[in-house]
C-alpha positions, -999 to 999 in steps of 0.1 A, spaced: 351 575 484 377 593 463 384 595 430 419 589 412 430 612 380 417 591 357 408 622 327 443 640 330 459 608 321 440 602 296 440 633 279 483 635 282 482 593 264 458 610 240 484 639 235 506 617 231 489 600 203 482 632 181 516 643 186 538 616 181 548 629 144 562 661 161 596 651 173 594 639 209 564 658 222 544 630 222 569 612 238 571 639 264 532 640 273 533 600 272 556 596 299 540 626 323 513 602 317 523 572 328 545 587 358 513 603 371 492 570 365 520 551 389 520 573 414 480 575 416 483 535 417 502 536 446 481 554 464 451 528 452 476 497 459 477 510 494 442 515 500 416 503 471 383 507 493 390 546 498 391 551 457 363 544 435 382 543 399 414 519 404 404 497 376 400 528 354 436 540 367 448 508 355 439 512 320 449 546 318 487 532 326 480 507 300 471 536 273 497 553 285 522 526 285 510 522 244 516 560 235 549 558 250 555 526 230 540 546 197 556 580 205 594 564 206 589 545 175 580 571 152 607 593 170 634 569 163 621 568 125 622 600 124 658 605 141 673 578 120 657 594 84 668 626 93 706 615 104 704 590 76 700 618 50 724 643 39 713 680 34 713 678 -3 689 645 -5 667 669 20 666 699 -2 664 674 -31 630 660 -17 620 691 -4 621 704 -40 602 670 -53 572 675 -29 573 715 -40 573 702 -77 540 678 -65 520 709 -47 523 731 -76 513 705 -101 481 701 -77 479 741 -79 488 745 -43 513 773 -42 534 775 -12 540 811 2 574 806 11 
């Protein structure tokens, strides 16, 4: 008996996860994810008694299939805020949230 990929899916989906706030990367690792999960579940579709963790594979495509989901959402937000905004409102909020950190006596380096 054999055993399908199961923890390198998971970890990309997790990937996935953490990264979704970082412009795509999440997205990136979601969808190695799920193209790895498919093409281990072929390989179960066409014979189940020779794997072991089918069932397992199928949930991994399912976590998958939900960072993917989460990982596109935020990096539309984030698309449509940024091309939404003009560079002075940036610079504007940018200045806001400095004005914040120093108030809290955090003092930015740059």
């Amino acid at each position: 008996m054999q055993k399908l990929n199961t923890t390198l899916v998971y970890i990309l989906s997790i990937v996935g996860f953490l990264c979704c706030c970082f412009w795509g990367l999440g997205l990136l690792s979601s969808i190695i994810a799920f193209v790895i999960a498919t093409k281990e579940l072929k390989k179960y579709a066409e014979n189940p008694n020779d794997y072991v963790n089918g069932p397992a594979m199928k949930t991994a495509k399912t976590i998958a299939l939900i960072a993917i989901i989460v990982s596109g959402l935020v990096s539309a937000y984030q698309a449509y805020t940024y091309l939404s905004t003009t560079d002075e409102e940036r610079a504007l909020q940018e200045e806001q949230a400095r004005e914040q950190l120093e108030e809290m006596g955090i003092e930015l380096p740059w």
